[in-house]
N, C-alpha and C positions, 0 to 999 in steps of 0.2 A: 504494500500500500504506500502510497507516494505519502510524503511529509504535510500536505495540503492537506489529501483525505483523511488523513488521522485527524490530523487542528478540527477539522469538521464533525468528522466523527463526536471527537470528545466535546466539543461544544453544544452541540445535539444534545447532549442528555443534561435534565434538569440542572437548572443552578449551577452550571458550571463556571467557573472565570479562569480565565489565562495571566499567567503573570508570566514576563519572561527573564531569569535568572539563573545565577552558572553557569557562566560561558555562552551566554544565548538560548539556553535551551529554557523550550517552550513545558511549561508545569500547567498543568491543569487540574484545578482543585474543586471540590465542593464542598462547603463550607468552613472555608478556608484551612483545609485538608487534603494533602496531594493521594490525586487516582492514578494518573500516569503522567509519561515525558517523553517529548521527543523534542528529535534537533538538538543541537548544541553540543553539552557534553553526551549528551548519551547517544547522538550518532556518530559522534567521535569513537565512543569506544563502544561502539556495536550497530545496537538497534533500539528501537521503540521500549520501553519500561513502565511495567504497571503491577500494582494490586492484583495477587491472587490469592485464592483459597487455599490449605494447606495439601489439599487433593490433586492440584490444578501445578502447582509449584511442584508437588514431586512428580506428575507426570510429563511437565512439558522439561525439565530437566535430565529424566529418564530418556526420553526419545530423542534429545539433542536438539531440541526446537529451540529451548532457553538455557540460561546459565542465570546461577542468583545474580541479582542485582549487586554492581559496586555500590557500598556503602547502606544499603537497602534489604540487604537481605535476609537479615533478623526477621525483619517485617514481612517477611514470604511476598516479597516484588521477583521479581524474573523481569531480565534484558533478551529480549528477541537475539536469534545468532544473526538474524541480517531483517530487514523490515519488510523480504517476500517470503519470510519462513512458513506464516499461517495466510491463508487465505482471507478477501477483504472481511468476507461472510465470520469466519472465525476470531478474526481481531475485533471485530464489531460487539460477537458475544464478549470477549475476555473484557473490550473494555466496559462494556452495560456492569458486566459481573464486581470488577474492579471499584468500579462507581457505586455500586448497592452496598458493596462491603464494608467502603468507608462512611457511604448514610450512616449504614443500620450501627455503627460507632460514635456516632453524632446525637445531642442531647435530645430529646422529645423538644424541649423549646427551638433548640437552631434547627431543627426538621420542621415544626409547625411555619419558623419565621421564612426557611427558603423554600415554603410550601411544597414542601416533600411528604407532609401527612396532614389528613383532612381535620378540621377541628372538630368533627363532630368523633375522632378515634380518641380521645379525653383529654384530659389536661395533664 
């Protein structure tokens, strides 16, 4: 996936914002929580980087799709080996996945404020 469709990609999904920091590279956060990165450093030293599950992180490392993330991989991120590793369709899923996983670690208030849950789910 070109560096374009990714930016697009992750901006597509709720409440997202871009700041761009570290050598240029473009960070996309939701609620002021990084989901994934690309450009800058992190196509310097690979590819695309994001948020996974702890499922998702040992398998796409097992098959040599990803390698942990520099500086990031406590947090179970994975750096893509190159950015035509997975298909547009499958980057699309990892990053939707990436992005719910840092919601669903976000307070009931900054979910209600970046209208990520409905008011009538309580207070």
């Amino acid at each position: 996936m070109p560096p374009k469709s990714f930016e697009t990609r992750c901006l597509r999904l709720p409440a997202v914002t871009k700041v761009v920091q570290w050598e240029g590279t473009s960070v996309f956060k939701v609620g002021g929580k990084m989901f994934a990165l690309g450009g800058g450093f992190a196509a310097r030293s690979g590819g695309y980087m994001f948020k996974v599950s702890n499922m998702a992180y040992a398998m796409l490392i097992e098959h040599g799709l990803a390698r942990p993330a520099p500086y990031l991989a406590r947090a179970k991120w994975v750096q893509l080996v190159s950015n035509g590793t997975l298909s547009d369709a499958e980057l699309t899923t990892y990053l939707a996945q990436a992005h719910a996983l840092i919601v669903a670690k976000l307070t009931r208030k900054t979910r209600k404020e970046l209208g990520l849950v409905s008011p009538e789910a309580g207070a």
